[in-house]
C-alpha positions in Angstrom: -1.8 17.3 10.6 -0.6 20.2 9.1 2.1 19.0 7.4 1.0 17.2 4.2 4.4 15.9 3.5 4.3 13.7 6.8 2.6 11.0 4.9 5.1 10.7 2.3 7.4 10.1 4.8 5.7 7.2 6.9 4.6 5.6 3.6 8.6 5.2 2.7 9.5 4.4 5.9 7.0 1.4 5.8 7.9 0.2 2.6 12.0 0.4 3.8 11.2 -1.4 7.0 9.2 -4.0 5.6 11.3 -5.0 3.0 14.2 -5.1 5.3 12.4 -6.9 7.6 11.8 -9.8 4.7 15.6 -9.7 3.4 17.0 -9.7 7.2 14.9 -12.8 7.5 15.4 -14.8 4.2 17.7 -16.8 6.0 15.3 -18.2 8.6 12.6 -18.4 6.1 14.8 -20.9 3.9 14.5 -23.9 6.6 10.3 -23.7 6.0 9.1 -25.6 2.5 5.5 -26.3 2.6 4.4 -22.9 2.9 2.9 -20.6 -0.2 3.9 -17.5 1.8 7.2 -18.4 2.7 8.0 -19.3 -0.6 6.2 -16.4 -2.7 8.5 -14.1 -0.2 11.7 -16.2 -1.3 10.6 -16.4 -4.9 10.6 -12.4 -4.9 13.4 -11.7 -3.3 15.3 -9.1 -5.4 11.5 -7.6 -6.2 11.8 -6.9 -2.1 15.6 -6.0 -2.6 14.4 -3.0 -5.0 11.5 -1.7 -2.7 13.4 -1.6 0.0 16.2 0.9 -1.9 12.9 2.5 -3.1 11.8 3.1 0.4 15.1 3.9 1.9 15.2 6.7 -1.3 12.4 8.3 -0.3 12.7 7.9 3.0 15.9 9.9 2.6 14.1 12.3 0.7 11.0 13.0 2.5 13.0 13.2 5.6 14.4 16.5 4.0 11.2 18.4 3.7 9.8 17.4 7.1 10.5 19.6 10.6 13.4 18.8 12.6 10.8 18.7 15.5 8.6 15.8 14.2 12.3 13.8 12.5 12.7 13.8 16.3 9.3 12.4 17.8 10.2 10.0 15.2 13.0 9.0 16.5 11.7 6.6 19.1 9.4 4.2 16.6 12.2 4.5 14.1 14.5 3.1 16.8 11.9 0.6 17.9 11.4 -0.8 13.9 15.1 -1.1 13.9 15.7 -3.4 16.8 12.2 -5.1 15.9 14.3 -6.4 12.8 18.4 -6.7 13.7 19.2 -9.2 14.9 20.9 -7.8 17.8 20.6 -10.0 20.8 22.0 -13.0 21.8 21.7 -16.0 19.0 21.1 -13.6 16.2 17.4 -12.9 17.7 15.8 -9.4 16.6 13.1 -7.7 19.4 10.5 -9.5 17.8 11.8 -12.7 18.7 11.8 -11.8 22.5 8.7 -13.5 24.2 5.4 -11.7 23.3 6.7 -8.4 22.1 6.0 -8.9 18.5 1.7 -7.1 18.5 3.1 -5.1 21.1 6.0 -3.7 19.3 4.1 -3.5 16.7 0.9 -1.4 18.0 3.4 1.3 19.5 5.1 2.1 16.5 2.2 2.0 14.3 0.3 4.5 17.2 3.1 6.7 17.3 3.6 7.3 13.6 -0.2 7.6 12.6 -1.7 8.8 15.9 0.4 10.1 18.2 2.8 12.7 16.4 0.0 14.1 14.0 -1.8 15.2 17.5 1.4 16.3 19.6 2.2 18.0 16.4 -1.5 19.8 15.8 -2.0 20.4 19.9 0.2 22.2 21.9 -1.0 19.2 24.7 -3.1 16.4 24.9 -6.4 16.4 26.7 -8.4 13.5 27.8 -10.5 12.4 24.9 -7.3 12.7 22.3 -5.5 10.2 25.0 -8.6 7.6 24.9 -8.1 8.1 21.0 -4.8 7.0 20.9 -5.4 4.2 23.0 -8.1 3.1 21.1 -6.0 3.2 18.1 -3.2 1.6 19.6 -5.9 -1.7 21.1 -7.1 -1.5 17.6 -3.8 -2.2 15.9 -2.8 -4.8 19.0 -6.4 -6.6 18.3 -6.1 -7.1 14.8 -2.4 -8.1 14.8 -2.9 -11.2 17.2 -4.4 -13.1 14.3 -0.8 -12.6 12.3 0.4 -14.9 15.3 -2.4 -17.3 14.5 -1.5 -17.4 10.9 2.4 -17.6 11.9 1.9 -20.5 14.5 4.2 -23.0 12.5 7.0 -20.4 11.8 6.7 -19.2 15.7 7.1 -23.1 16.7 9.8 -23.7 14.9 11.6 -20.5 16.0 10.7 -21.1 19.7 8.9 -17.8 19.3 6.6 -17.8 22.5 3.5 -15.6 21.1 0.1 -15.5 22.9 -1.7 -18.1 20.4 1.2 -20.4 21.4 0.7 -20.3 24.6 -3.0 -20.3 25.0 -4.5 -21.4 21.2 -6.4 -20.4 18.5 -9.5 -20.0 20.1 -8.8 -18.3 23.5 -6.6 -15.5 21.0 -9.0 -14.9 18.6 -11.1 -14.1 22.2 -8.7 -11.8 23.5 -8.6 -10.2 19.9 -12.3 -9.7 19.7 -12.1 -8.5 23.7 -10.0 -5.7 22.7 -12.2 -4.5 19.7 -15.3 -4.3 21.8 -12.8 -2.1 24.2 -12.2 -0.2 21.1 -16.2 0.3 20.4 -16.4 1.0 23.9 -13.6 4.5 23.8 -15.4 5.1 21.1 -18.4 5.2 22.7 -17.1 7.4 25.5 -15.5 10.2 23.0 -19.1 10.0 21.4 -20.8 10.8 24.9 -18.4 13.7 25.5 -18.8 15.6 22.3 -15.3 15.1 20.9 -16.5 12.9 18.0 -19.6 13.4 16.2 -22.6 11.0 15.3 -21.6 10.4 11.7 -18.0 9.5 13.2 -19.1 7.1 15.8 -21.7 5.5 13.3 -18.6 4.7 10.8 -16.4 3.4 13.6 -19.0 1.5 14.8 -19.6 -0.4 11.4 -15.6 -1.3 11.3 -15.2 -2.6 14.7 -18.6 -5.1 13.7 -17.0 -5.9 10.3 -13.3 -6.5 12.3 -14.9 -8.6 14.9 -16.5 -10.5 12.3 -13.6 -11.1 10.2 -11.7 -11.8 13.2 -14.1 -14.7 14.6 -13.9 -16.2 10.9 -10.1 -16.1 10.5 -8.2 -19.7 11.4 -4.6 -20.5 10.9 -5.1 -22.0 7.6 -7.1 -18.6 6.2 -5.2 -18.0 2.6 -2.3 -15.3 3.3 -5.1 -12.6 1.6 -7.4 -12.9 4.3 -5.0 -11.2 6.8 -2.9 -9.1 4.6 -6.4 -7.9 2.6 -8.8 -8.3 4.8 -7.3 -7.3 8.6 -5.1 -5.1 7.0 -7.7 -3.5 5.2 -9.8 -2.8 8.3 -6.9 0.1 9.0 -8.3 1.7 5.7 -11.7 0.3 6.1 -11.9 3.3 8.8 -10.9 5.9 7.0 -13.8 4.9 4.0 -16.5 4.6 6.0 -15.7 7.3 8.4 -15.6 9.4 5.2 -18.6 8.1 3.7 -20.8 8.2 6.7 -19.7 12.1 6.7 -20.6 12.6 3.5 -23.9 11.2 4.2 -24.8 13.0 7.3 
């Protein structure tokens, strides 16, 4: 993307929605006791105050040095983050509380913000193989977010939160989950066979999906809290290493 303040701006925004998304729900979270999460989150709770006036700073900031064009594409994730944490329907219940939105919700903002804009915003339009990309990119992020829902299973009960693991279990999840990463190896594959991404590329992508999976099939709902917020979260960055790496290499 040729604008390098872009990044800036996302990494605010994430830290302002985030922390939002924690105080909005301290509330909820009080009714829950026996878990180490849940009560690190409300032990911290003027920490998350201040990063969330941090983020909505340089959110505000950022936002100043970025084209009106792209403030705009923005507009639509930005709108999506907001009603994924207000709780703005009926019985104080935010979008994420609606019946199996939450991965969903989730995927589409985080494609838009990291995928799709940069591309819209480098290509005048999109061809074939950049659409596969983001779709791969957007499975990617639905995959490795199903295991959140795993990990949340109590919270979800509790709420009446209907989530896929609710409704179908650990196991047949985490078989969806992997499902969708081998459908991520598999674009990949196809942009590989087409020429838009090269060997050292596909090699690296390759190597995350195979660690992903594996972390994926190991993760249960008692994993500590690191294992998803390291480990699965990592696997966003985990690409970026190796893909860097591998082209360093060949």
């Amino acid at each position: 993307m040729t604008d390098q303040k872009y990044p800036y701006l996302v990494f605010f925004a994430t830290i302002f929605i985030y922390s939002m998304h924690r105080i909005i729900g301290f509330g909820k979270l009080e009714r829950i006791t026996n878990n180490t999460r849940i009560n690190t989150i409300l032990k911290f709770q003027k920490h998350i105050i201040l990063y969330g006036l941090i983020g909505l700073v340089g959110l505000i900031i950022s936002s100043l040095f970025i084209p009106f064009s792209i403030i705009l594409w923005l507009s639509i994730p930005a709108l999506l983050a907001l009603v994924y944490i207000l709780p703005i329907f009926g019985h104080k219940k935010r979008f994420r509380d609606l019946p199996f939105i939450k991965i969903f919700a989730i995927g589409v903002v985080w494609t838009w913000a990291c995928v799709f804009i940069p591309m819209v915003y480098d290509n005048a339009s999109l061809n074939l193989n950049q659409v596969i990309f983001i779709f791969e990119k957007l499975l990617f992020i639905i995959s490795i977010t199903i295991p959140f829902d795993i990990r949340d299973l109590k919270v979800d009960n509790l709420h009446k939160i209907k989530t896929i693991p609710i409704e179908l279990g650990e196991e047949k999840s985490k078989k969806i989950a992997l499902a969708g990463i081998f459908i991520c190896w598999v674009l990949v594959g196809l942009n590989y066979f087409s020429g838009f991404l090269t060997w050292s590329t596909w090699l690296a992508l390759t190597f995350s999906y195979l660690i992903t999976a594996s972390i994926i099939f190991l993760i249960n709902e008692k994993s500590h809290d690191y294992y998803f917020t390291g480990l699965l979260d990592g696997t966003i960055i985990l690409q970026m290493i190796l893909i860097l790496f591998f082209n360093q290499m060949f």
